[in-house]
C-alpha positions as CSV (number, residue, x, y, z in Angstrom):
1,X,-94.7,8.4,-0.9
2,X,-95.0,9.5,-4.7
3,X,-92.1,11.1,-6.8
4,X,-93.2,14.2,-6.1
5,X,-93.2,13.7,-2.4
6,X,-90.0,12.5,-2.5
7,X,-88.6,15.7,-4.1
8,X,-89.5,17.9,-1.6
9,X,-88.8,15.8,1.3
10,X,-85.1,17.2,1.8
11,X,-84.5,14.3,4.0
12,X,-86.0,11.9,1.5
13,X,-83.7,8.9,0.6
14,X,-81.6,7.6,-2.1
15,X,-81.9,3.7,-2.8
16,X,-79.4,3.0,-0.7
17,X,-81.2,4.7,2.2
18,X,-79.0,7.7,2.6
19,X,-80.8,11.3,2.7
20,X,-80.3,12.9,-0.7
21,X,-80.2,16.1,1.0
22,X,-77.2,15.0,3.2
23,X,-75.6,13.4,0.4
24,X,-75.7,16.7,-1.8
25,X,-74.5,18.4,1.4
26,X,-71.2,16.2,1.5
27,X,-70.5,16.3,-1.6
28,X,-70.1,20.0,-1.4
29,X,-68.2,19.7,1.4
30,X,-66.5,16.7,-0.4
31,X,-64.0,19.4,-2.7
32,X,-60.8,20.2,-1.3
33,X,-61.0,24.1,-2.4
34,X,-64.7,24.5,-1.2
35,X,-63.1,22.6,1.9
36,X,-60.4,25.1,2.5
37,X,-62.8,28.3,1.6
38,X,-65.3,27.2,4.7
39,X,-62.4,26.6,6.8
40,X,-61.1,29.7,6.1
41,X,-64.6,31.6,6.5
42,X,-65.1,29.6,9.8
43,X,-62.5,32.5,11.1
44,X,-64.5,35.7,9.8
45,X,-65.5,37.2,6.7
46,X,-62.9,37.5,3.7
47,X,-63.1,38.8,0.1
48,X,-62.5,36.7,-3.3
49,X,-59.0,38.0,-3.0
50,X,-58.6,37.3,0.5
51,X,-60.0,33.5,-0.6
52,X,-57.5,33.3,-3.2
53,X,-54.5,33.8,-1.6
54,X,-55.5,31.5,1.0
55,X,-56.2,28.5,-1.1
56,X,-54.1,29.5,-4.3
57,X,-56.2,28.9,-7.6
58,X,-57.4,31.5,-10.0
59,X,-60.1,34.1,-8.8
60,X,-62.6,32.7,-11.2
61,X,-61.9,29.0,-9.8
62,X,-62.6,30.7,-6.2
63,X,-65.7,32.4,-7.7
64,X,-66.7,29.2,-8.9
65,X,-66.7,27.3,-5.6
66,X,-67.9,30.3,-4.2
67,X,-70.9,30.1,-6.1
68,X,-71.4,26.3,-5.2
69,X,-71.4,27.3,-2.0
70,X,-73.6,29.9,-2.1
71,X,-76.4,28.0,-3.9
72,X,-76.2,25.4,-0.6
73,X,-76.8,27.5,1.2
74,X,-73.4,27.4,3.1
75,X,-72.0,31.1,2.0
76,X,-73.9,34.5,1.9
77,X,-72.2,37.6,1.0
78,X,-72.6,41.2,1.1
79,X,-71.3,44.3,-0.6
80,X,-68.7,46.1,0.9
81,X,-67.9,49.2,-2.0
82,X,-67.1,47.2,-5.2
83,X,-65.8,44.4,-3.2
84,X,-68.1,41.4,-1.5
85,X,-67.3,39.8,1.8
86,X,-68.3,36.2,2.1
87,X,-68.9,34.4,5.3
88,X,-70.6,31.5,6.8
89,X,-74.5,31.5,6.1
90,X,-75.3,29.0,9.0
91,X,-73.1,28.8,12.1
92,X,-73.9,24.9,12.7
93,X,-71.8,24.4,9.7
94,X,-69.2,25.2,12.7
95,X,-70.1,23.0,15.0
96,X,-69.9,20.4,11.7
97,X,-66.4,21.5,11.0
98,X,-65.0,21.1,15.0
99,X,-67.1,17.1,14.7
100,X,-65.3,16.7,11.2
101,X,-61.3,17.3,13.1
102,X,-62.7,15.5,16.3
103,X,-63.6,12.5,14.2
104,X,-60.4,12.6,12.1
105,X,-58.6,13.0,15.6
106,X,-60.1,9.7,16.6
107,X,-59.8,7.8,13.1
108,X,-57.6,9.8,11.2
109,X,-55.2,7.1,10.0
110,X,-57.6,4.9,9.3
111,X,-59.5,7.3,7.4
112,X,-56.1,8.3,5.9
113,X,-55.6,5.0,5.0
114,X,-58.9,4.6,2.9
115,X,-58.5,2.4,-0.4
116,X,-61.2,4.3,-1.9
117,X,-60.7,7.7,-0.2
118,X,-58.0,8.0,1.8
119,X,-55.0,10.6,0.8
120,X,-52.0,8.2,0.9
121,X,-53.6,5.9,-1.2
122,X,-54.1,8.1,-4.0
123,X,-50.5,9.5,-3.9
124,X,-49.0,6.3,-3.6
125,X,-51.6,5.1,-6.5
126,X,-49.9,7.9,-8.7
127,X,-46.2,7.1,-7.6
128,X,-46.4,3.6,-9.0
């Protein structure tokens, strides 16, 4: 497989064997805010404002991740008068959500618990 091959294999791997594509895909999904805006779009369509209330940062933050999203893929919008209504672009981004909470279900402490990731780690890595 030559460079050039490898870029526009999708599923083509890093050095450590993981797919570049997936990688890329986590690491948008990897954001809390972009987190909470899919969540929030998993339950129907919703406006910048809409988005902004939900996950409380600054409209241009939420157009921001907005506009992450949008250039995976992940997003699509459309106009509604002067206003545009985002929503999912691919519904299997559902059925990746419900895995995600099934697997954190199963391992959430663990996962919770992380040295490297996990949430209680970091906020009792910034109480000491």
């Amino acid at each position: 497989m030559t460079m050039n091959d490898a870029e526009a294999d999708p599923m083509a791997s890093t050095s450590c064997g993981a797919p570049s594509a997936a990688v890329a895909l986590f690491r948008s999904l990897g954001d809390p805010a972009r987190l909470a805006i899919l969540r929030r779009l998993a339950e129907g369509e919703a406006r910048v404002t809409d988005l902004v209330a939900c996950v409380g940062l600054a409209q241009s933050t939420v157009s921001a991740h907005l506009s992450c999203l949008r250039d995976c893929g992940l997003v699509t919008s459309r106009p509604v008068g002067r206003a545009s209504l985002y929503s999912l672009a691919r519904p299997e981004l559902l059925d990746l959500l419900a895995a995600a909470e099934q697997l954190l279900a199963a391992t959430g402490e663990a996962v919770d618990l992380c040295p490297a990731y996990g949430t209680r780690s970091a906020s009792e890595g910034s109480a000491r």
